[in-house]
Steps between C-alpha positions, in 0.01 A plus 500: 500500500648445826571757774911466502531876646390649786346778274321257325362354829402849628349598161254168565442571852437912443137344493333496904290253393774280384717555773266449777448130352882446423548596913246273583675249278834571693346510863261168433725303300318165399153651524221381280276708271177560729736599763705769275167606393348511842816721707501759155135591488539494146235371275578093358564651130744773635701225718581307246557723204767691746618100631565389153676839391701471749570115472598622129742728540711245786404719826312212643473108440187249474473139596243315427386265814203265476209774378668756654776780366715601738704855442895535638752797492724402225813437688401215689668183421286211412508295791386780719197552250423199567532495882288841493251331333448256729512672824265733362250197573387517848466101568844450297702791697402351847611163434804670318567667851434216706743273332768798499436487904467189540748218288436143449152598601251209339185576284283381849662795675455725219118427521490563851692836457338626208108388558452379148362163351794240488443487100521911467820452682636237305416669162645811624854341616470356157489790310828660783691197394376526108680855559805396634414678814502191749618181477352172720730227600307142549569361825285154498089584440577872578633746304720853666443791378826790471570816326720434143577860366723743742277545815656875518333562141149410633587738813563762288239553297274438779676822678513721169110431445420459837233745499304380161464168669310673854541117669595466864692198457719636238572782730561225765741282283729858421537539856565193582783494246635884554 
């Protein structure tokens, strides 16, 4: 039974419990379990009896990532869930950033930027392009790295959940682009 009317939604929500986890949902967007679980308070059991109500009833959406279930607001488009998902990941987000700074950069300069191994770096840009999120172009034994999807999108939802993501570069990258 899905919540089509606002009454229905409020009826749902009437709960404190329920709506303290559905605004957590809204202001983390893309956030795991264990971190749900961890900003509530709540006990494990109440987190996701309330998660899967509400996942039930259309207020928020699940994706399943690896081992990991990430929970959305319900109104944002796949892609995006997608995108969240990923820059949720600390290692992925910075290398997400650095390309969005810096185009045609190469995986070598990536690795120097981002201070991981060169194979965590490569199986990270893997899983960006896998996503549809960057694209490389071969130019003889290199490859170049650039963003695919709308570079405004990714600026965006960095700015509306600017806050959940507490990152200095992130707050860097919006003013670089305001």
């Amino acid at each position: 039974m899905p919540a089509n009317s606002i009454n229905e939604k409020e009826r749902i929500l009437e709960l404190d419990v329920r709506r303290k986890i559905y605004n957590l949902v809204q202001q983390y967007a893309g956030c795991h379990f264990r971190e749900i679980e961890r900003k509530s308070g709540l006990s494990t059991g109440s987190v996701k009896y309330h998660l899967d109500y509400l996942a039930k009833h259309n207020l928020i959406k699940r994706e399943k990532e690896g081992n990991n279930l990430r929970y959305f607001p319900n109104n944002l488009k796949l892609q995006n869930t997608k995108l969240l998902g990923l820059l949720r990941q600390k290692s992925v987000r910075n290398i997400l950033l650095h390309i969005l700074i810096n185009e045609n950069c190469n995986h070598e300069h990536i690795v120097e930027s981002v201070s991981l191994s060169p194979s965590t770096v490569s199986w990270h840009l893997k899983k960006l392009e896998n996503n549809n999120i960057i694209r490389s172009i071969k130019e003889g034994r290199y490859k170049r790295y650039n963003i695919k999807m709308e570079k405004e999108e990714i600026i965006r939802l960095l700015i509306i959940y600017k806050e959940s993501f507490l990152d200095t570069l992130v707050d860097r990258v919006i003013e670089m682009w305001e």
